[in-house]
PyMOL CGO cylinders between C-alpha atoms (Angstrom):
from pymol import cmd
from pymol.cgo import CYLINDER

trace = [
    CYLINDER, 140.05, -4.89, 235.23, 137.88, -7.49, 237.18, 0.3, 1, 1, 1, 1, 1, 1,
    CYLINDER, 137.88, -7.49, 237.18, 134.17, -8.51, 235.05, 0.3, 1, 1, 1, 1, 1, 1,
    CYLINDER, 134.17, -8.51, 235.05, 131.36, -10.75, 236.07, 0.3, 1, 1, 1, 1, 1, 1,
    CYLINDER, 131.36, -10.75, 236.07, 130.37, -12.24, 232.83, 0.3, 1, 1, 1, 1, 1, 1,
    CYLINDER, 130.37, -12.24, 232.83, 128.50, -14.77, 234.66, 0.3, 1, 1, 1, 1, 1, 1,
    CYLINDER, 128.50, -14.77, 234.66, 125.30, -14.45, 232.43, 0.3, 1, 1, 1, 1, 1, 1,
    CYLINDER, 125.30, -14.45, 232.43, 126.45, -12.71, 229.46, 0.3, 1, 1, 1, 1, 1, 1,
    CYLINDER, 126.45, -12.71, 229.46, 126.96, -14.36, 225.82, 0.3, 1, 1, 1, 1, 1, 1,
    CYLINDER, 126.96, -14.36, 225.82, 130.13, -15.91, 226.11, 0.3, 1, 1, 1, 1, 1, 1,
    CYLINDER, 130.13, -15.91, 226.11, 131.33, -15.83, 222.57, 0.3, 1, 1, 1, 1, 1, 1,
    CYLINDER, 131.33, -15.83, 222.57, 130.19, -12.29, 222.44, 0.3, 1, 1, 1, 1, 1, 1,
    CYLINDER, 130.19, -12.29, 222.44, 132.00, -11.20, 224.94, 0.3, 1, 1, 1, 1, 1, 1,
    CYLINDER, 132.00, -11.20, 224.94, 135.41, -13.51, 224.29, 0.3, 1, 1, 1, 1, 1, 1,
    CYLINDER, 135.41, -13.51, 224.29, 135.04, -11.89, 220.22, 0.3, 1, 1, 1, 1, 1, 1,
    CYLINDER, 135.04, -11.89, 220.22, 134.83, -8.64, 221.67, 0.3, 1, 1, 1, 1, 1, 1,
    CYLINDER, 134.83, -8.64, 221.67, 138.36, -8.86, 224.01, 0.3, 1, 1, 1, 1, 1, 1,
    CYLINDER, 138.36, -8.86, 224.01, 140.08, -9.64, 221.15, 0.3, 1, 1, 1, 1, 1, 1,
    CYLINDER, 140.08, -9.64, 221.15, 138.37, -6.72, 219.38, 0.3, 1, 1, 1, 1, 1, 1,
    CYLINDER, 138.37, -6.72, 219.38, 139.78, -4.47, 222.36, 0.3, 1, 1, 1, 1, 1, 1,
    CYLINDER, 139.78, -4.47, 222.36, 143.17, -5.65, 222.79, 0.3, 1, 1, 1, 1, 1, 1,
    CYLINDER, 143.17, -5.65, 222.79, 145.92, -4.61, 221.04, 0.3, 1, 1, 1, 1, 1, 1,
    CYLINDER, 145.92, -4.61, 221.04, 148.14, -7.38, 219.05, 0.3, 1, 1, 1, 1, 1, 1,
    CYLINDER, 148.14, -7.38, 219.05, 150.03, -9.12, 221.40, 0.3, 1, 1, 1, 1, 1, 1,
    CYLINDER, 150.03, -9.12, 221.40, 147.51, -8.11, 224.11, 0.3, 1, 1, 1, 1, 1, 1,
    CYLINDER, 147.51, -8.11, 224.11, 146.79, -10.98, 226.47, 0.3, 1, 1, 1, 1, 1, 1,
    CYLINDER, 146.79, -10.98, 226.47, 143.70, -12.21, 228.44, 0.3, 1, 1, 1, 1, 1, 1,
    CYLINDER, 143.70, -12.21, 228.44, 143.20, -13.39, 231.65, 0.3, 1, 1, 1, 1, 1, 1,
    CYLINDER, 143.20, -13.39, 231.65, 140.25, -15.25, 233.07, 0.3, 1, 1, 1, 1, 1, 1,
    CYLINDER, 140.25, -15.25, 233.07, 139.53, -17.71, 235.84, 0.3, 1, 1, 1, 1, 1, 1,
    CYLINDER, 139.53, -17.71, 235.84, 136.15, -19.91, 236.22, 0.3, 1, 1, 1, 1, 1, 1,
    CYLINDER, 136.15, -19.91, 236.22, 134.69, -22.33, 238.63, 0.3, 1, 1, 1, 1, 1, 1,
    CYLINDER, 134.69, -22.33, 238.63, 134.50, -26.27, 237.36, 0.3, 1, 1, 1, 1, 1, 1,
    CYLINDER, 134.50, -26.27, 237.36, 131.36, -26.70, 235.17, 0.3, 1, 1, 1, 1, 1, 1,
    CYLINDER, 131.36, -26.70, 235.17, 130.04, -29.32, 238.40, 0.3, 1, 1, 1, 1, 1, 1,
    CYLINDER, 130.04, -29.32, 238.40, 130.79, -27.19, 241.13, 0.3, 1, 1, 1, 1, 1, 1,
    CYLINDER, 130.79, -27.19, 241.13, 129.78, -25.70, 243.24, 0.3, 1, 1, 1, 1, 1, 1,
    CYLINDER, 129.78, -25.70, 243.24, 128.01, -29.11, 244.53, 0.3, 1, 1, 1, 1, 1, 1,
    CYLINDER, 128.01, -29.11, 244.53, 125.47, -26.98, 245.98, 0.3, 1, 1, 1, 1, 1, 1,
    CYLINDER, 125.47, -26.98, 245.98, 124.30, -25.63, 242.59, 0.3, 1, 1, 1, 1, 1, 1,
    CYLINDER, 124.30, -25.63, 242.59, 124.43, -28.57, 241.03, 0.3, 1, 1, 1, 1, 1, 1,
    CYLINDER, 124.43, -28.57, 241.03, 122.28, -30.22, 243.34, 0.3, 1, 1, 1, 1, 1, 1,
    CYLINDER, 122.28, -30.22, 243.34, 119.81, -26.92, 243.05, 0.3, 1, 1, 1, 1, 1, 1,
    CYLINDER, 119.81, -26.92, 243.05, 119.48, -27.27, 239.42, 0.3, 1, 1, 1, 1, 1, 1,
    CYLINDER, 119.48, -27.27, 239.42, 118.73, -30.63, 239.58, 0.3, 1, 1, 1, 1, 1, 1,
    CYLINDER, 118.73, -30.63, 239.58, 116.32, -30.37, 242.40, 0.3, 1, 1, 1, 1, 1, 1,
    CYLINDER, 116.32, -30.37, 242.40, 114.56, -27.73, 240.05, 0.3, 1, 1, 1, 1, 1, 1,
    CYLINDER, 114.56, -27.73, 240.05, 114.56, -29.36, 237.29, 0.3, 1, 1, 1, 1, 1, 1,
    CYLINDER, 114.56, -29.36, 237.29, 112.14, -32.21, 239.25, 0.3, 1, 1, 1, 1, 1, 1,
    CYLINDER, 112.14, -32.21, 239.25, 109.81, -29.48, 239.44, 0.3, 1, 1, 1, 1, 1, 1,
    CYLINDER, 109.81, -29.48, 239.44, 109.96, -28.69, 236.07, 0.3, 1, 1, 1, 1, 1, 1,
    CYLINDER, 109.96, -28.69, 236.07, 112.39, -25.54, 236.41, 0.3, 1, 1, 1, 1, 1, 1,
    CYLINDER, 112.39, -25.54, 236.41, 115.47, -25.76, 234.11, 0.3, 1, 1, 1, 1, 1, 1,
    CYLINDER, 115.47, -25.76, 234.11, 118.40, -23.66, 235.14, 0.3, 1, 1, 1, 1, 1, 1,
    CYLINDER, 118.40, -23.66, 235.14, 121.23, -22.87, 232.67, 0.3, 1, 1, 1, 1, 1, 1,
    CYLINDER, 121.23, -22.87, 232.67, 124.52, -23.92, 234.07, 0.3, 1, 1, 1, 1, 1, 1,
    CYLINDER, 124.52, -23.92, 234.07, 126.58, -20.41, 235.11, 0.3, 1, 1, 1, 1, 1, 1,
    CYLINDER, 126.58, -20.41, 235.11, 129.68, -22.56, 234.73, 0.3, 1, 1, 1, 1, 1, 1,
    CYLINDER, 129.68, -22.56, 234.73, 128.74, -23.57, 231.51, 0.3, 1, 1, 1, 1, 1, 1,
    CYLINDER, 128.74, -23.57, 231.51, 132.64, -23.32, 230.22, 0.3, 1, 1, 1, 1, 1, 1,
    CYLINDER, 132.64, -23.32, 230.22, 134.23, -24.70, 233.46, 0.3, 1, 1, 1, 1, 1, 1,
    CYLINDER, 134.23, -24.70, 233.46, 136.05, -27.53, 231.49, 0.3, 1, 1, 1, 1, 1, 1,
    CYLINDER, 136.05, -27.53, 231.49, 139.59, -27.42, 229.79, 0.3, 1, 1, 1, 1, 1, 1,
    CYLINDER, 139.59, -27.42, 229.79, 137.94, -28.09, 226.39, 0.3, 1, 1, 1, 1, 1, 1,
    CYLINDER, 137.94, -28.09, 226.39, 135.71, -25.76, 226.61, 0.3, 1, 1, 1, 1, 1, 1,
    CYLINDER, 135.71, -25.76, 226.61, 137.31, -22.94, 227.47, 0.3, 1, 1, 1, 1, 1, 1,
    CYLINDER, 137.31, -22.94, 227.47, 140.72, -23.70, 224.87, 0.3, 1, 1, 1, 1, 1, 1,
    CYLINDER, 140.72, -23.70, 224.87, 137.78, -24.11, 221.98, 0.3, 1, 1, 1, 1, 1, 1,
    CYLINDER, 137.78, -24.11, 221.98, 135.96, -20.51, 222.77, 0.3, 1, 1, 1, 1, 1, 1,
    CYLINDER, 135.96, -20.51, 222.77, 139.09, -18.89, 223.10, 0.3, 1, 1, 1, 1, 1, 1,
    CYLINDER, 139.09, -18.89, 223.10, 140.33, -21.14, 219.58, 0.3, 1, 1, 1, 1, 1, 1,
    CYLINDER, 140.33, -21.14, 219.58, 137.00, -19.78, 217.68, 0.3, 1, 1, 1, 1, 1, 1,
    CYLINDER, 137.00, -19.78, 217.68, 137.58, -16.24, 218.97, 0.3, 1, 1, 1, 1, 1, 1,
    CYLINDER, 137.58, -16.24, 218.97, 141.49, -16.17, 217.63, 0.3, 1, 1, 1, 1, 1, 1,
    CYLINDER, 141.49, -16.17, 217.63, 143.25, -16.01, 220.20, 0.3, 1, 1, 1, 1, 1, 1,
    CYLINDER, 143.25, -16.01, 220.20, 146.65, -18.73, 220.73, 0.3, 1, 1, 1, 1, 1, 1,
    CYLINDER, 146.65, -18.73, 220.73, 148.76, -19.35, 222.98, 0.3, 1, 1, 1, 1, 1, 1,
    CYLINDER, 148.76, -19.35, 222.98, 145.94, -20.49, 225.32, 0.3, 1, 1, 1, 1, 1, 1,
    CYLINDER, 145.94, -20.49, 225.32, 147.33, -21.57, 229.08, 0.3, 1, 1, 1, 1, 1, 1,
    CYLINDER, 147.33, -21.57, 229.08, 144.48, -23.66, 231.42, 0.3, 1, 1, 1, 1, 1, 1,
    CYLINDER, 144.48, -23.66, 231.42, 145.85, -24.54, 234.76, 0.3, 1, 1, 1, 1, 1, 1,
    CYLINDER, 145.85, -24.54, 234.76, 144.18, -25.73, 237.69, 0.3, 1, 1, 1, 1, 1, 1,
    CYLINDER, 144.18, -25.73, 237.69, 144.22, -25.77, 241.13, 0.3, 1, 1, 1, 1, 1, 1,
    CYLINDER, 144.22, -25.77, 241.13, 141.92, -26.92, 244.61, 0.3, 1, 1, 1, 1, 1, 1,
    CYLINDER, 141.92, -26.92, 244.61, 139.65, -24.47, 245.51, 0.3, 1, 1, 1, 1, 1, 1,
    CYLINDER, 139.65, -24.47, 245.51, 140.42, -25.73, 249.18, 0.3, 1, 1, 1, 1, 1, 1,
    CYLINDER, 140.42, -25.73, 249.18, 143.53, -23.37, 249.43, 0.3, 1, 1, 1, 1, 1, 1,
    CYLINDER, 143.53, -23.37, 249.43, 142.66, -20.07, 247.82, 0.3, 1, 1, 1, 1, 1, 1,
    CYLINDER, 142.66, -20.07, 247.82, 145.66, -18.37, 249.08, 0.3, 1, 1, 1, 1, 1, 1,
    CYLINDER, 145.66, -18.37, 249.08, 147.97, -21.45, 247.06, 0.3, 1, 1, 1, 1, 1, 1,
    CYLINDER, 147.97, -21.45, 247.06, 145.99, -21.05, 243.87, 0.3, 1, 1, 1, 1, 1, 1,
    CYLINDER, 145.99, -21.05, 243.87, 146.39, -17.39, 243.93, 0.3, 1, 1, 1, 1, 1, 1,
    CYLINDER, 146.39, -17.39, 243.93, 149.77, -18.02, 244.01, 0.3, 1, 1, 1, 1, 1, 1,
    CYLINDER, 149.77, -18.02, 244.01, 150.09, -20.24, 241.84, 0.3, 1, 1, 1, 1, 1, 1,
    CYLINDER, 150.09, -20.24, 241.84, 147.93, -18.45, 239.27, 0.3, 1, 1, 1, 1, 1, 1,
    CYLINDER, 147.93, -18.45, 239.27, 150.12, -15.61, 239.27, 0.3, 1, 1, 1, 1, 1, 1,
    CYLINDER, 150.12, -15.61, 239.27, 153.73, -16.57, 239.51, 0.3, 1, 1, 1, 1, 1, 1,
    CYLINDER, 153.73, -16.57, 239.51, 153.80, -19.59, 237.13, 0.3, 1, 1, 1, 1, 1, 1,
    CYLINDER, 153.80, -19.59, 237.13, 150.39, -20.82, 235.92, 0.3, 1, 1, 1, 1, 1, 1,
    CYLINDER, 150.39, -20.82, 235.92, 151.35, -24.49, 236.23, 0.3, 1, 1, 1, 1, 1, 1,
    CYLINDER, 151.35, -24.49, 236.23, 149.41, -27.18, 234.94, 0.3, 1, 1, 1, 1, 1, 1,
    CYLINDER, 149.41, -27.18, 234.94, 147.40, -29.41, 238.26, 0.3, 1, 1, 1, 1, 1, 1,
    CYLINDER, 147.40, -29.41, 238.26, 145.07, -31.92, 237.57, 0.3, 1, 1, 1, 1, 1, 1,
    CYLINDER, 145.07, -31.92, 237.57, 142.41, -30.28, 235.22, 0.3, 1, 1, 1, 1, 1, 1,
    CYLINDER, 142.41, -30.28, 235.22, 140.28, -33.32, 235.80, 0.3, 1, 1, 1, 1, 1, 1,
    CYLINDER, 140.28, -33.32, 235.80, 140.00, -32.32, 239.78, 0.3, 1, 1, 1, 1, 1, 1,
    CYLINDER, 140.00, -32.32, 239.78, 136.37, -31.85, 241.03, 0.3, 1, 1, 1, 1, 1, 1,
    CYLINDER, 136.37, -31.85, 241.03, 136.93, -29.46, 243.10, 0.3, 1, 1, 1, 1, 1, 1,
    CYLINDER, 136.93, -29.46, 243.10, 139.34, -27.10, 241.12, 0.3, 1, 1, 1, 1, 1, 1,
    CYLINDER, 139.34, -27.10, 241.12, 138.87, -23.83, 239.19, 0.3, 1, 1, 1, 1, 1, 1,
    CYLINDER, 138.87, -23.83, 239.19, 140.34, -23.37, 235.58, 0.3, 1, 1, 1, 1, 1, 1,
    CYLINDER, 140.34, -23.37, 235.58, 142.79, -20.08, 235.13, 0.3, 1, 1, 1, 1, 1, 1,
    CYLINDER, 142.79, -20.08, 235.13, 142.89, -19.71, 231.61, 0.3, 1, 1, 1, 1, 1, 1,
    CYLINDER, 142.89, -19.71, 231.61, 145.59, -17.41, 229.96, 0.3, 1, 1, 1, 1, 1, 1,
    CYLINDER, 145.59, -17.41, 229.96, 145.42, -16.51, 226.41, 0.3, 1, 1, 1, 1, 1, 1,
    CYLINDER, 145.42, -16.51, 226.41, 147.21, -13.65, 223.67, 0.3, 1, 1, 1, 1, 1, 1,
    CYLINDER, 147.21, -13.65, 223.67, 145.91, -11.70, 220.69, 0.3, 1, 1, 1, 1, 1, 1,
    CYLINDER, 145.91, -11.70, 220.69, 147.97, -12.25, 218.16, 0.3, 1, 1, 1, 1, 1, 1,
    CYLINDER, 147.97, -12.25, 218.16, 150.06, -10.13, 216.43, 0.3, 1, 1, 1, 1, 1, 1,
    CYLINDER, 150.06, -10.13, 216.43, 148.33, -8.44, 213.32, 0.3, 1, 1, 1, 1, 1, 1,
]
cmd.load_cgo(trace, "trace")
């Protein structure tokens, strides 16, 4: 199953996966770097000189982040890898054979996060 959940509650949502899946069930997400793209980060701040503040869309595009929503929700075995949105086809890849670890600190990388229900 492929969901935007670009401007929903994240919590929410994350709570409610681990409602859905069964113990054991795992959960699979990928999101863009909470300062890119450039573009919108140069937008919002742009807007915000006119007085218009924008809410981040990438608001969890940071390792941290995304292990401690996933942590408060219950879920373990939380995976974050990383890779250079320059080479889509790589990270693809990448993402699905092995999930290894790149440089989470990379500005220009997306996070695939990987995480399991645990067994009841």
């Amino acid at each position: 199953m492929l969901v935007s959940i670009i401007y929903l509650p994240l919590p929410d949502v994350v709570h409610e996966w681990r409602r859905v899946l069964k113990p054991g069930g795992v959960a699979a997400f990928s999101t863009l770097r909470h300062d890119s793209p450039r573009a919108g980060v140069v937008f919002r701040e742009v807007a915000a000189t006119f007085g218009v503040y924008l809410d981040n869309p990438n608001a969890i595009g940071a390792p941290a982040s995304c292990r401690e929503l996933l942590d408060v929700a219950g879920f373990e075995d939380i995976e974050i890898a990383s890779e250079s949105l320059a080479d889509l086809e790589r990270m693809r890849a990448a993402y699905i054979a092995t999930l290894t670890a790149g440089d989470l600190d990379a500005p220009d990388a997306g996070l695939f996060v990987v995480a399991r229900r645990p067994p009841d």
